[in-house]
C-alpha positions in Angstrom: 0.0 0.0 0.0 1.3 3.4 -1.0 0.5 6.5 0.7 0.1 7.7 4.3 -3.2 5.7 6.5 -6.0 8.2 7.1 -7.3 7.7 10.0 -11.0 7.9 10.8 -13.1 11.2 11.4 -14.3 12.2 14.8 -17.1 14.8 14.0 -17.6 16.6 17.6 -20.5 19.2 18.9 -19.8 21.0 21.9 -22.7 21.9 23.4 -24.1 18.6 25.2 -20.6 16.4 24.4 -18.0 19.1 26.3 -20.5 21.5 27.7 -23.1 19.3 29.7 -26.6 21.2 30.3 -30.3 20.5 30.9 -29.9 19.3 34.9 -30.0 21.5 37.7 -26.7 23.6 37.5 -25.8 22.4 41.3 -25.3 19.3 39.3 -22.4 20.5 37.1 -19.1 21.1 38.5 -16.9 24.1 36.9 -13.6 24.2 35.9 -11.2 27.0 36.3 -10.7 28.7 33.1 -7.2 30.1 33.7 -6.1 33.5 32.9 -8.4 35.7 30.2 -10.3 32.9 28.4 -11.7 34.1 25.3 -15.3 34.0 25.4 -15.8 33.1 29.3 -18.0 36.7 29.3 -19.7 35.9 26.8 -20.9 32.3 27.5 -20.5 31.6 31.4 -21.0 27.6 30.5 -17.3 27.5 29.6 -16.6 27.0 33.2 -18.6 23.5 32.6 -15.7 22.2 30.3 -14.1 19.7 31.9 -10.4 20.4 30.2 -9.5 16.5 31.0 -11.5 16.0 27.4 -8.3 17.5 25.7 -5.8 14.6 26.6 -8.9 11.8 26.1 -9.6 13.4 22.8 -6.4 13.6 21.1 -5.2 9.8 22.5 -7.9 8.5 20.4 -7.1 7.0 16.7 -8.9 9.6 14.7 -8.9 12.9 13.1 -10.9 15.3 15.6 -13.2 18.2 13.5 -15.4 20.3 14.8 -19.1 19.8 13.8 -21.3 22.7 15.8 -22.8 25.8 15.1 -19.5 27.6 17.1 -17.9 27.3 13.5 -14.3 28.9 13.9 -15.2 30.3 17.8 -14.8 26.3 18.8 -10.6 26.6 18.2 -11.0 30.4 19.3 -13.1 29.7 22.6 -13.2 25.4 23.3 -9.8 24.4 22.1 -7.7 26.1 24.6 -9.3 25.0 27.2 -9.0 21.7 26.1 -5.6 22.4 25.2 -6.1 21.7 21.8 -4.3 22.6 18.9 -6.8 24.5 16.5 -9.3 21.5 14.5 -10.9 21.6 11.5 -13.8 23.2 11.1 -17.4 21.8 9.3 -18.3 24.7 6.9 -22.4 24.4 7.4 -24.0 25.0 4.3 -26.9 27.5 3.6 -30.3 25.8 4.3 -32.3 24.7 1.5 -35.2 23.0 0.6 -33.6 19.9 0.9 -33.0 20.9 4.5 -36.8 21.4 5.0 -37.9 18.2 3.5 -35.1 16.5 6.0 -36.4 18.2 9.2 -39.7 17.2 8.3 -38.5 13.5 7.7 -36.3 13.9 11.3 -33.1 14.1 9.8 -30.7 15.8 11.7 -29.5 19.0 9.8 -26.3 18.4 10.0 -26.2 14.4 8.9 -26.1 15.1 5.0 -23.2 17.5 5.4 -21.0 15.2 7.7 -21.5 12.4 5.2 -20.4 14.6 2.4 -17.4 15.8 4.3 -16.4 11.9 5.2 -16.9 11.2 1.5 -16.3 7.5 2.0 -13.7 7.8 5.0 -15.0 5.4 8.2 -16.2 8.5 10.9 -17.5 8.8 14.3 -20.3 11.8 15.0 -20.5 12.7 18.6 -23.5 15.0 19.2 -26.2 15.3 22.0 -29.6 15.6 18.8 -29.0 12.6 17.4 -31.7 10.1 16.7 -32.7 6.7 14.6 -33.6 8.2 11.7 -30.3 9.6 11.3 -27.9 6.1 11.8 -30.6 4.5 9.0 -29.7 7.4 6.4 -26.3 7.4 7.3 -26.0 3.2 7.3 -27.8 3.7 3.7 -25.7 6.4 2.1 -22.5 5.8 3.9 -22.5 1.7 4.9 -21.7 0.7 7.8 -18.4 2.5 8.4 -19.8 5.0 10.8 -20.9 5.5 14.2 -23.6 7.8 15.6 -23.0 8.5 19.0 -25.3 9.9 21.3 -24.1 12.3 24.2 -26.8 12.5 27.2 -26.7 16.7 27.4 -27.1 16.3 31.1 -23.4 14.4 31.3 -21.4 15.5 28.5 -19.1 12.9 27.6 -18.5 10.5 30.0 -15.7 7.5 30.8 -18.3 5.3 29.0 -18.4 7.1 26.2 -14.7 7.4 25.8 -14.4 3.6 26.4 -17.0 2.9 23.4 -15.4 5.4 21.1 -12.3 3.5 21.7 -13.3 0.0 21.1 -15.3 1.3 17.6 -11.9 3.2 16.4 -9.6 0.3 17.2 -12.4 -2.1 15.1 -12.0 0.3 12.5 -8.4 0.1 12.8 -7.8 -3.7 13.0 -10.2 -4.4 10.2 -8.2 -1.9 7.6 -10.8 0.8 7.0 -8.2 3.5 8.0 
């Protein structure tokens, strides 16, 4: 085989995945944000960010992307704290009818986009919206080289969740789809 392996996608969201909401705040602990984080003013949730998700994130065998409506803001805002180096970025396209057909049919706005951007590359999405009708579109215009994972908003990721992303990207791995 010539060439270099590409490893799988990891299309992340932030809000739900790294910042948890939806239970009583007493339930969330906060994180220090260290000295003039950009956007703390702005969005006091930062302080949820747990900025252990840096290390977990980047040990895993993938290519992280952003894939949330904070476009370029994530590796402005999110990636520091995480201690991230800046990501790539989903470019969201503008809506179209298509897009109002989907949300009728409970696709996820976001699903066509991410398939487009995989073209054909195995990929993980991690977001808090997504539902059944989205893994059947994806399984039928991408195969089976994908996993949808859903994020409880109320936890953000957890050890759990880590642990499954794991296992699917080392199956991905050992069966030579990277």
């Amino acid at each position: 085989m010539t060439g270099s392996v590409r490893l799988p996608l990891l299309f992340l969201d932030v809000d739900g995945p790294l910042i948890p909401f939806g239970a009583e705040p007493p339930h969330y602990p906060t994180y220090a944000l260290g000295p003039d984080p950009r956007g703390a003013a702005a969005n006091p949730l930062l302080t949820r960010i747990d900025p252990r998700h840096g290390a977990r994130l980047t040990a895993l065998a993938c290519e992280l992307v952003w894939a949330t409506t904070w476009t370029d803001e994530a590796n402005e805002c999110i990636a520091p704290l995480l201690g991230l180096e800046p990501l790539a970025v989903v470019r969201w396209p503008e809506p179209s009818d298509i897009d109002d057909q989907d949300e009728r049919d409970g696709l996820h706005w976001k699903t066509r986009t991410l398939v487009d951007r995989a073209a054909g590359r195995p990929f993980v999405w991690v977001d808090d919206e997504l539902t059944a009708t989205d893994r059947t579109w994806v399984t039928a215009h991408h195969g089976p080289h994908a996993l949808l994972h859903h994020v409880d908003p109320r936890h953000g990721l957890t050890a759990d969740d880590y642990t499954t992303l794991t296992s699917w990207l080392r199956q991905q791995s050992e069966s030579g789809r990277t």
